[in-house]
C-alpha positions as CSV (number, residue, x, y, z in Angstrom):
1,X,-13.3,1.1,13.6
2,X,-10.8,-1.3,14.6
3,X,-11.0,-2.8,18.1
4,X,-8.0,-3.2,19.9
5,X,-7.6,-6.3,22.9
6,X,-6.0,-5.8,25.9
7,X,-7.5,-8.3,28.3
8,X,-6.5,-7.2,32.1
9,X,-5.9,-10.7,32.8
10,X,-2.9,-11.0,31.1
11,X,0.2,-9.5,31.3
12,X,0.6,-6.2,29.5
13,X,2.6,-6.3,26.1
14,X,6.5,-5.9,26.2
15,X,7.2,-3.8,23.7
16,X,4.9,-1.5,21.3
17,X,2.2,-3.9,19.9
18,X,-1.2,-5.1,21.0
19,X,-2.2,-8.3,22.0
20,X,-5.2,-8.4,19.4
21,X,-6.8,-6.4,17.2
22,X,-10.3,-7.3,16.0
23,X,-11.5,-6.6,12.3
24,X,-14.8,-5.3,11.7
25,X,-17.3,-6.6,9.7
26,X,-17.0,-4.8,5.7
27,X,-13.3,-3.8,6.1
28,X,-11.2,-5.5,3.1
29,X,-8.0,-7.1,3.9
30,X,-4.3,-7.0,2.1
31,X,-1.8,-9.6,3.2
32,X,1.5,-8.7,2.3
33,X,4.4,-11.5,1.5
34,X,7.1,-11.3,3.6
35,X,9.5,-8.6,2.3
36,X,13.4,-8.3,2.6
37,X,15.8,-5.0,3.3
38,X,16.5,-5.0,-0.5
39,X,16.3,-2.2,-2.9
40,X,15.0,-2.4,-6.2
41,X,18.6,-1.7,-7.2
42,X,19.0,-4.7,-5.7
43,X,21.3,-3.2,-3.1
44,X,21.4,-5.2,0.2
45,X,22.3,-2.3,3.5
46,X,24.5,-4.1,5.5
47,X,22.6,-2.4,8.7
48,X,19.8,-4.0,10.6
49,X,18.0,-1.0,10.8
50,X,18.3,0.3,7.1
51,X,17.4,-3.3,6.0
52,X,14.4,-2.8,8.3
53,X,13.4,0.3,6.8
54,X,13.2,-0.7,3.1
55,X,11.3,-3.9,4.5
56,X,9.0,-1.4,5.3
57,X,9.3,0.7,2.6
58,X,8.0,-2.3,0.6
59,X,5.3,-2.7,2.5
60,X,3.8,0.5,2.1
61,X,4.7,0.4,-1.7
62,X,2.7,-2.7,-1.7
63,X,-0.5,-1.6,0.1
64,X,-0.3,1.8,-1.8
65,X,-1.8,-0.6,-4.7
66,X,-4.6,-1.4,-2.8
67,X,-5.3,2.4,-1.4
68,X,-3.7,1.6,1.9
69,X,-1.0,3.1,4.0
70,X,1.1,1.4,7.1
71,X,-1.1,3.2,9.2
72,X,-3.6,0.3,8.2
73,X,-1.5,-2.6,9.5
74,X,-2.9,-4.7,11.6
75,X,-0.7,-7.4,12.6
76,X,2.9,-7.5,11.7
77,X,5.8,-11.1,11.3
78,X,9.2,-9.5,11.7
79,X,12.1,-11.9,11.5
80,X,15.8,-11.3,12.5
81,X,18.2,-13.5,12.6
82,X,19.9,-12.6,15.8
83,X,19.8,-10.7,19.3
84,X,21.8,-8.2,18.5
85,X,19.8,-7.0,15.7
86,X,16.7,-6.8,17.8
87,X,16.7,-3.3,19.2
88,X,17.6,-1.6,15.2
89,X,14.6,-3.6,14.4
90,X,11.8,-2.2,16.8
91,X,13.2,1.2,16.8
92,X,12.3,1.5,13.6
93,X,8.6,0.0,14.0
94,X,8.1,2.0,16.8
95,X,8.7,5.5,15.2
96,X,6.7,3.9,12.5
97,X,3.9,2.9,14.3
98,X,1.9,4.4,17.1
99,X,-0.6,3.1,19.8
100,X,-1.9,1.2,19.5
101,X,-0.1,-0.2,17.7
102,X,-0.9,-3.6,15.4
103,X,-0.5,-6.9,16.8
104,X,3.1,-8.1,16.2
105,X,5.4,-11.2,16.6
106,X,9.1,-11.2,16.2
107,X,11.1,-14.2,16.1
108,X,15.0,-15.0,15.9
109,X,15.8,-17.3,12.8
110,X,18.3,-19.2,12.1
111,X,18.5,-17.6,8.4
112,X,17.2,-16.2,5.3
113,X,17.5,-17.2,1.8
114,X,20.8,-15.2,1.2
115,X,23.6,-14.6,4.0
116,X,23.5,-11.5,3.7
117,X,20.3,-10.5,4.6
118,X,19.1,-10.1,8.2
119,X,15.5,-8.3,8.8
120,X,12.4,-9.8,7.1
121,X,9.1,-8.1,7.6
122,X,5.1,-9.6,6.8
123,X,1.9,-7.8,7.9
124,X,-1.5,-8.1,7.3
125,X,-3.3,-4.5,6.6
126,X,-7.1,-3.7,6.4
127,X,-8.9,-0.9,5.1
């Protein structure tokens, strides 16, 4: 059973995540690369929030190999690379994820390796 951390002497979360989540002993762990809002038709959505969804949609193809879902995630790396794309970004983790929720940081970047692409998404999953 995962443990999840919410010290009282710290200030509460902002958003939908947990501060920590602690991994028991025997569970088997999946880290997943950081994946883009591409299609394997190579089709790029110009949308925050549909790029978002196939970064997740990756992700669960990938732990589907090891037997895992996205209900397994345990921490999550999101990336966007600005403000504005923000809120398309956790309304999508949020109606994917309930509480508690993994651990999560999201950062603004400055880029990613093509222009056109603004959402990228790593987590680490255990099962």
């Amino acid at each position: 059973m995962l443990k999840y951390l919410a010290p009282k002497t710290i200030k509460p979360p902002f958003a939908r995540y947990s501060h920590g989540v602690e991994i028991p002993a025997g569970k088997r762990l999946v880290l997943c690369s950081g994946q883009l809002g591409i299609g394997a038709d190579d089709q790029v959505p110009e949308d925050a929030g549909a790029q978002t969804e196939l970064c997740f949609k990756n992700i669960a193809a990938i732990l589907s190999e090891a037997g895992l879902t996205l209900n397994d995630t345990v921490r999550i790396n999101a990336f966007v690379t600005g403000r504005e794309h923000l809120q398309a970004y956790m309304d999508v983790r949020n109606r994917l994820f309930s509480d508690p929720a993994p651990a999560s940081t999201l950062m603004i970047v400055s880029g990613f390796a093509r222009p056109e692409f603004k959402v990228e998404v790593e987590v680490l999953a255990a099962g």
